[in-house]
C-alpha positions as CSV (number, residue, x, y, z in Angstrom):
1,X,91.4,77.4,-2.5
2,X,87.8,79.2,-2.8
3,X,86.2,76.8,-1.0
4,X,89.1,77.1,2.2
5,X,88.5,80.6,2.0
6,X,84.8,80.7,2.0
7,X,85.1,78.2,5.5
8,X,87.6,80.8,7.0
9,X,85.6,84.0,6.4
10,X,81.7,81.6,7.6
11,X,84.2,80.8,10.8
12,X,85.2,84.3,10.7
13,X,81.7,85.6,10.4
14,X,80.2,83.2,12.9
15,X,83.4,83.9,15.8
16,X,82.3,88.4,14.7
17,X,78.8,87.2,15.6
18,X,79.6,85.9,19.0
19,X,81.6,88.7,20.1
20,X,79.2,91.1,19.2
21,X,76.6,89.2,21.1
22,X,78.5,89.1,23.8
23,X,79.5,92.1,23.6
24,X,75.9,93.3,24.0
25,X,75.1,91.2,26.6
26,X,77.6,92.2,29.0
27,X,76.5,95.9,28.2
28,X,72.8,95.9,27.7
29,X,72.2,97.9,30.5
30,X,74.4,100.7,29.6
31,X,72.8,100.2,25.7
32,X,68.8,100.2,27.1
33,X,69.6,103.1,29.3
34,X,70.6,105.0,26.5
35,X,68.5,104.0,23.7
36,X,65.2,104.1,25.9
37,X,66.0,106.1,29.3
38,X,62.7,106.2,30.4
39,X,62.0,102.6,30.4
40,X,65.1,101.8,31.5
41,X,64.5,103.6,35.0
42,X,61.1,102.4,34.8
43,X,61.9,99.1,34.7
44,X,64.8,99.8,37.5
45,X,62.8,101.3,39.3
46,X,59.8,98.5,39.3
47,X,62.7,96.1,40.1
48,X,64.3,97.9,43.3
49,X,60.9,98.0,44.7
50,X,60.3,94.8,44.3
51,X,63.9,94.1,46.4
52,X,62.8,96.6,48.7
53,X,59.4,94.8,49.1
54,X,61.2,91.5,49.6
55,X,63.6,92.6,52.2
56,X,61.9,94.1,54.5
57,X,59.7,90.6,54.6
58,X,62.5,88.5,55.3
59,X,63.5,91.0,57.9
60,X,59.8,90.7,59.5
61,X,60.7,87.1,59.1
62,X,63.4,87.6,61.3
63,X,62.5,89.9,63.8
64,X,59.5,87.3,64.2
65,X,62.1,84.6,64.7
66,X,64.0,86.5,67.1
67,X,60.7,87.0,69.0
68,X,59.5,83.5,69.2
69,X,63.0,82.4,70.0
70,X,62.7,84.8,73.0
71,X,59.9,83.9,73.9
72,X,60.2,79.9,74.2
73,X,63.5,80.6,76.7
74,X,61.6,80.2,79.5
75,X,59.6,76.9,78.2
76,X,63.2,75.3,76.9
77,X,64.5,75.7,80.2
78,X,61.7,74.4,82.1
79,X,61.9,71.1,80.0
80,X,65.8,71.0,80.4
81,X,65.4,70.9,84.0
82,X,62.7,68.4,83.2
83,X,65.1,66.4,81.3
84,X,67.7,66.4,83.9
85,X,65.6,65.1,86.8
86,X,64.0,62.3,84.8
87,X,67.8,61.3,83.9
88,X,69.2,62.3,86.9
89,X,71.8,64.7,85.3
90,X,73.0,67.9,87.2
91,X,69.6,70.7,86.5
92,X,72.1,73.7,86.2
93,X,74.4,72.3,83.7
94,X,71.5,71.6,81.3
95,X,69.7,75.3,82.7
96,X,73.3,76.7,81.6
97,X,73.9,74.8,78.1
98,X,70.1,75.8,77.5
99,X,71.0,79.6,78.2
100,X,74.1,79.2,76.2
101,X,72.2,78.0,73.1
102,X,69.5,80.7,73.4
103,X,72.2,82.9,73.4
104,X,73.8,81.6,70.9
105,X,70.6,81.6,68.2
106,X,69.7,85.1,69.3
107,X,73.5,86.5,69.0
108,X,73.2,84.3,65.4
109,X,69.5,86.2,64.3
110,X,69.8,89.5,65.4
111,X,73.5,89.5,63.6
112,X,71.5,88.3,60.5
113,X,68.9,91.0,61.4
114,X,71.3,94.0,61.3
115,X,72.9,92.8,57.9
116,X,69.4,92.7,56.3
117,X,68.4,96.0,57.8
118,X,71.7,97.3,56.3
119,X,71.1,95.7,52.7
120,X,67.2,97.6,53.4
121,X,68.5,101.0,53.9
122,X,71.0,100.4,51.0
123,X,68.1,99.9,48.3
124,X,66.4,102.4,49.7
125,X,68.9,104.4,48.7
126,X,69.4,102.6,45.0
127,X,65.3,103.4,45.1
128,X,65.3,107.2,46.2
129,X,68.6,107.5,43.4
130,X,66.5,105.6,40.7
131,X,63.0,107.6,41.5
132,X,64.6,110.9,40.9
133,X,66.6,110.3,37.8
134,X,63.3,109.0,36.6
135,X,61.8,112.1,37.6
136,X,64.5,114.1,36.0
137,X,63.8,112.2,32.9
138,X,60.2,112.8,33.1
139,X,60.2,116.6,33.3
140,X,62.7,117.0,30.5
């Protein structure tokens, strides 16, 4: 009977252990913001500039790609008409599913540019609200 009893309370102990660290995983931030403040919206701070940073390369990545798709219309249409009098298909059908693809890729990046630009001025925010509890936590 001792022996069951010691298993129970080691499974006991052992399932107590893995709820607590659970528990403290799923609220470590709210525990490292207390315990340590200042770090903690040092660190926050450190890592919403670093987002920031990152998003507004991808969106020079895609205003670049917008750019060069522009910029190669006039060269993709030239070889579509190429393309249809080598092959003898009809120019202004290939001119027009040429245009319509253009369209298409430009309508597709400069949708993906406006969400990015959207997700930039949102951390920006995250980054002005982080700086200035920092600050407030530095001058107290």
């Amino acid at each position: 009977m001792s022996n069951l009893l010691k298993k129970w309370g080691i499974i006991g102990l052992e399932y107590l252990i893995i709820l607590f660290s659970g528990f403290m995983v799923w609220k470590w931030d709210d525990l490292s913001q207390k315990v340590a403040p200042t770090s903690y919206w040092t660190q926050k701070v450190e890592t919403i500039e670093k987002e920031t940073k990152l998003e507004n390369m991808r969106i020079r990545d895609l205003e670049i790609s917008l750019e060069k798709e522009n910029r190669v219309l006039d060269l993709n249409i030239e070889k579509a008409v190429c393309r249809a009098e080598t092959s003898e298909k009809d120019v202004e059908s290939l001119k027009s599913a040429t245009l319509n693809l253009h369209k298409n890729k430009v309508a597709h990046l400069q949708k993906e540019l406006d969400l990015k630009k959207n997700e930039l001025s949102l951390s920006k925010e995250r980054l002005k609200l982080a700086r200035s509890k920092l600050n407030e936590l530095r001058h107290t």
